[in-house]
C-alpha positions as CSV (number, residue, x, y, z in Angstrom):
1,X,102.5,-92.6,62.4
2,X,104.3,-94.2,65.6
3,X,106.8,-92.7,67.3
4,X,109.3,-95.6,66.8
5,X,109.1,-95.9,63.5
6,X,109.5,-92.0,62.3
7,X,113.2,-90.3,61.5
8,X,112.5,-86.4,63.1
9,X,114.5,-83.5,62.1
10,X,114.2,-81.0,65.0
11,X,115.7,-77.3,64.3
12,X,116.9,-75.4,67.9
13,X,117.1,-79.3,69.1
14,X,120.1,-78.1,71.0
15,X,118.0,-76.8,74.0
16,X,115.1,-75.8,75.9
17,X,111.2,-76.9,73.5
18,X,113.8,-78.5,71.0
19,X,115.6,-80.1,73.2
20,X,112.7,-81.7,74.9
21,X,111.2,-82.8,71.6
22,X,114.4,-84.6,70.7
23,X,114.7,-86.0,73.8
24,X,111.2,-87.6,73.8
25,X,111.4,-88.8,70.0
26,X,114.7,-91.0,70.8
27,X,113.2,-92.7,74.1
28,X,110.3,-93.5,71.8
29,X,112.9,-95.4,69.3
30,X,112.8,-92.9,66.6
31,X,115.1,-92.2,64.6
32,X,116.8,-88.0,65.9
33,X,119.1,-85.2,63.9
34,X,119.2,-82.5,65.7
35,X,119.7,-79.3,63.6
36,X,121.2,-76.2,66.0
37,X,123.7,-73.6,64.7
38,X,125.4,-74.2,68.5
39,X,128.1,-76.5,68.2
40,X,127.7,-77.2,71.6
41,X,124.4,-79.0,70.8
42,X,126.4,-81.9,69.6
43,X,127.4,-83.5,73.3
44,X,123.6,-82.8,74.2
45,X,122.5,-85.1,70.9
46,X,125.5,-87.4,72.0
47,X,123.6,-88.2,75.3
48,X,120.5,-89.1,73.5
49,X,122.0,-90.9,70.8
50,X,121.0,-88.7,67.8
51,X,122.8,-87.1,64.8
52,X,123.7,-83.5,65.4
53,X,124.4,-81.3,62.3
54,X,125.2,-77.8,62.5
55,X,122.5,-75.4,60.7
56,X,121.5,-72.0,59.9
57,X,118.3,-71.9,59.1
58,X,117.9,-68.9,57.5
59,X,120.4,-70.1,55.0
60,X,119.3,-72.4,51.9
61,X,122.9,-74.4,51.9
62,X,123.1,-74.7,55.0
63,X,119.9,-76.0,55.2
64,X,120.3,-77.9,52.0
65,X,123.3,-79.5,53.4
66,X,121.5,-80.5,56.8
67,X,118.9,-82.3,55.2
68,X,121.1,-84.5,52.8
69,X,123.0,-85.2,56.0
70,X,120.2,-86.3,58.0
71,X,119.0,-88.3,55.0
72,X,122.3,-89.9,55.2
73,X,122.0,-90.5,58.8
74,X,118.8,-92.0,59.1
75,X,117.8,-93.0,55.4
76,X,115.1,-90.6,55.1
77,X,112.8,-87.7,56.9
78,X,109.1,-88.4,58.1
79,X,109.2,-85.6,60.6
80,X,110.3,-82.2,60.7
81,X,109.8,-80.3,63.9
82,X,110.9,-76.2,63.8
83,X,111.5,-75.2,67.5
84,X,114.7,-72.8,66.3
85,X,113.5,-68.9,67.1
86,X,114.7,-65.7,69.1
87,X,112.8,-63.7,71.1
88,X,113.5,-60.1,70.9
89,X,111.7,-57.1,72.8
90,X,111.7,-53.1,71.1
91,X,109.3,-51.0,71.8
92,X,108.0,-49.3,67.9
93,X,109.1,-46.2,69.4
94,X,111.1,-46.2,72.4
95,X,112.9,-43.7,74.5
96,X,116.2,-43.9,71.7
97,X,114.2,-43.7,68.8
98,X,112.1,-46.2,66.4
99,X,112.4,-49.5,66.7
100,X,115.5,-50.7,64.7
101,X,114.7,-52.4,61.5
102,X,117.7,-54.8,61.5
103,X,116.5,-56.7,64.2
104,X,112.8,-56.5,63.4
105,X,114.1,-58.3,59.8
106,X,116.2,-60.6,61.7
107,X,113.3,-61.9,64.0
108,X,111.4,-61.9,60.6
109,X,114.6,-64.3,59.1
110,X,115.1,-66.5,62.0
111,X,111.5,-67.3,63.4
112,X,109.4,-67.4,60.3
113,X,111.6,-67.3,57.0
114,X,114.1,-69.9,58.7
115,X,111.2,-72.0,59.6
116,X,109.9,-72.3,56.4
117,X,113.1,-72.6,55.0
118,X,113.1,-75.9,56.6
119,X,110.0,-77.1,55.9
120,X,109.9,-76.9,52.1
121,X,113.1,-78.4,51.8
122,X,112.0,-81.2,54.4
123,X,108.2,-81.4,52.6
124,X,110.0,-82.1,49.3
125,X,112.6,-85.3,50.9
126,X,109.4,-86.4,52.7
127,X,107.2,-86.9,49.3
128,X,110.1,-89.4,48.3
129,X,108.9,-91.1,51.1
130,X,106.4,-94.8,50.8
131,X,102.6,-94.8,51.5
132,X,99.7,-92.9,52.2
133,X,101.0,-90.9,55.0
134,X,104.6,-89.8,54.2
135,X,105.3,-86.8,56.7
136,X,104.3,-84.8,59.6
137,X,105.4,-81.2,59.9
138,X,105.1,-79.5,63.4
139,X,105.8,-75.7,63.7
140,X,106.3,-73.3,67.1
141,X,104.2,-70.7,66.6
142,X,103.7,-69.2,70.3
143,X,100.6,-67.2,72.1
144,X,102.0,-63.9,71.0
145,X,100.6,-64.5,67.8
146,X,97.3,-63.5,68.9
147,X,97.8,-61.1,71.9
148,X,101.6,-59.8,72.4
149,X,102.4,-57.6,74.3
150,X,103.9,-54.4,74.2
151,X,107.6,-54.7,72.9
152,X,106.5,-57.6,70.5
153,X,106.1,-56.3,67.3
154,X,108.8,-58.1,65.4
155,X,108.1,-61.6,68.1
156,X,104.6,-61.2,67.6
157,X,104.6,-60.7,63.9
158,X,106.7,-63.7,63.1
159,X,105.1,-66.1,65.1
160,X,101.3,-65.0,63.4
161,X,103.2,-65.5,60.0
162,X,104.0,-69.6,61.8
163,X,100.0,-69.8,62.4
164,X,98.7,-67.9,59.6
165,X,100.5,-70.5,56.7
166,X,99.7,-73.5,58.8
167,X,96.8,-73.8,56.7
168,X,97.6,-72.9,53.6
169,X,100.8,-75.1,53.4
170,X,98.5,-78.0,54.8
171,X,96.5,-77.8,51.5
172,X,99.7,-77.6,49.6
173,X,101.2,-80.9,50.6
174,X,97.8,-82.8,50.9
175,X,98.3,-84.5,47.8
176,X,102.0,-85.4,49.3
177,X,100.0,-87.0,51.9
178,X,102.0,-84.7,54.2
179,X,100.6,-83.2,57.4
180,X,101.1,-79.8,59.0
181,X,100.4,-78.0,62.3
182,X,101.5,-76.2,64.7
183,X,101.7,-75.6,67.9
184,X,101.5,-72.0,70.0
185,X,102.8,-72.4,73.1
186,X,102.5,-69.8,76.5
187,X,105.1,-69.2,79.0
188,X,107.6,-72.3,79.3
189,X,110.5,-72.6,81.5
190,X,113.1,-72.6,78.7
191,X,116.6,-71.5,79.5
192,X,115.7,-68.9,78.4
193,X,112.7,-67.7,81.0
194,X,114.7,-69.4,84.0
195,X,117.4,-66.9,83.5
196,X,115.1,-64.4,84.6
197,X,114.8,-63.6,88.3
198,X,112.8,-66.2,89.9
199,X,110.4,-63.3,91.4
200,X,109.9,-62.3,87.2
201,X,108.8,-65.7,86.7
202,X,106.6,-66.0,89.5
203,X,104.7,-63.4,88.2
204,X,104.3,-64.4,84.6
205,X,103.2,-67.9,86.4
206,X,100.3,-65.9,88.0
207,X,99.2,-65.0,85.2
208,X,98.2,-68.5,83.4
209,X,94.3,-69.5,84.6
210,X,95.4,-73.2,85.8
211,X,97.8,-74.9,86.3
212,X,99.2,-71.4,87.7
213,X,102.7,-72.3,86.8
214,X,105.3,-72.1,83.6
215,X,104.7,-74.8,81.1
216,X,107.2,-77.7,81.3
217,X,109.1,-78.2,78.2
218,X,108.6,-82.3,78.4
219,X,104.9,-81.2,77.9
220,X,105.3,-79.4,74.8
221,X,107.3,-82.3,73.7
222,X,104.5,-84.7,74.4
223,X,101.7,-82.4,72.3
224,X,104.6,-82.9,69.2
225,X,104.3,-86.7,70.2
226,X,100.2,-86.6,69.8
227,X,100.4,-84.5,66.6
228,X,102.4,-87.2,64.8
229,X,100.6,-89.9,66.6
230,X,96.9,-88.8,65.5
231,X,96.7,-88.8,61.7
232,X,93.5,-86.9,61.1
233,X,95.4,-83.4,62.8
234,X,95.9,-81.4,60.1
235,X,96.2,-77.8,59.1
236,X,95.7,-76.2,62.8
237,X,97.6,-74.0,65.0
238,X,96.9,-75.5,69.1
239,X,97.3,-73.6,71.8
240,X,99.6,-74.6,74.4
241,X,99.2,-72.2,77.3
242,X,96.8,-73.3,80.5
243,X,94.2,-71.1,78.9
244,X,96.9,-68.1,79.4
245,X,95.5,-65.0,77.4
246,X,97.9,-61.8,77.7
247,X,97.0,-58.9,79.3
């Protein structure tokens, strides 16, 4: 699939991995809605010249809604990118107590449940879609699914559930001829990280093997580009991360 010729749904496309994914679809002539429950996203898609529709993705009208407007928009999907997440830190048992189950369910709701809220509803426009190849689904799932750290429970839980359906929602839409991946990335300079104190994010830099640095979000951007440009990634789950593995 080319760049130019898809028509890319990206959730959290208001800002920092999202953002940058938008941004890199457009200047590659595809068609761009972003999807952000910040209203404030839409003079950001302005810029780039893409749709912005307002969206809650852990809500099935909301969602519904989105995707019937971006249809509208752009006459179809071909790509769905999920970049929309929190990241939350609770110790299991900390010094007030266990960790509060209303925000390890709301991590739950936002990263992985919203995610694939998206994706099913996305998948099932895409099959309407003509030829062999009809869509390309690319998920965040982040290094914390494999070794988070301390305070990550709830983070690190929802981003394995990301890598750990990657597969089996793969085989699903095979015989859709839709693809899906997705991508774990390490530490990124998001807004996010760059609101911490520059000597915070020095350190987390020292900790990536090489390049010793924070990952740009322009350079998640262009691994979304290559998944949608090589047809025969399917079903896998890359790591993003300048070989970064968590103490």
């Amino acid at each position: 699939m080319q760049l130019a010729d898809t028509r890319s749904i990206v959730t959290g496309g208001a800002s920092g991995l999202g953002a940058a994914t938008a941004r890199l679809l457009r200047e590659a002539g595809g068609a761009v809605a972003v999807l952000d429950r910040d209203p404030t996203g839409r003079d950001f898609a302005r810029s780039i010249g893409a749709a912005f529709i307002e969206t809650d993705v852990t809500d099935e009208a909301s969602v519904t809604r989105a995707i019937e407007a971006a249809v509208t928009e752009m006459g179809g999907i071909s790509v769905c990118v999920n970049c929309a997440g929190i990241a939350t830190g609770e110790k299991t048992v900390g010094r007030d107590g266990p960790h509060r189950l209303d925000n390890f369910r709301r991590t739950i709701e936002i990263n992985l449940i919203g995610s694939f809220n998206v994706l099913r509803l996305a998948a099932a426009e895409m099959a309407r879609n003509e030829g062999e190849e009809k869509g390309v689904i690319v998920n965040t799932a982040s290094v914390a699914a494999y070794d988070g750290q301390a305070g990550q429970a709830a983070y690190a839980a929802s981003k394995a559930g990301i890598a750990g359906m990657t597969l089996p929602i793969a085989r699903d839409l095979a015989r859709s001829g839709i693809r899906v991946m997705a991508i774990a990335p390490g530490i990124f300079a998001t807004p996010m990280m760059r609101g911490l104190p520059q000597e915070v994010q020095d350190g987390l830099a020292t900790e990536v093997t090489f390049p010793k640095r924070l990952g740009d979000p322009a350079e998640f951007a262009r691994m979304v580009g290559a998944v949608i440009e090589n047809g025969y990634l399917n079903g896998e789950v890359i790591r993003l991360d300048g070989a970064l593995r968590m103490r």
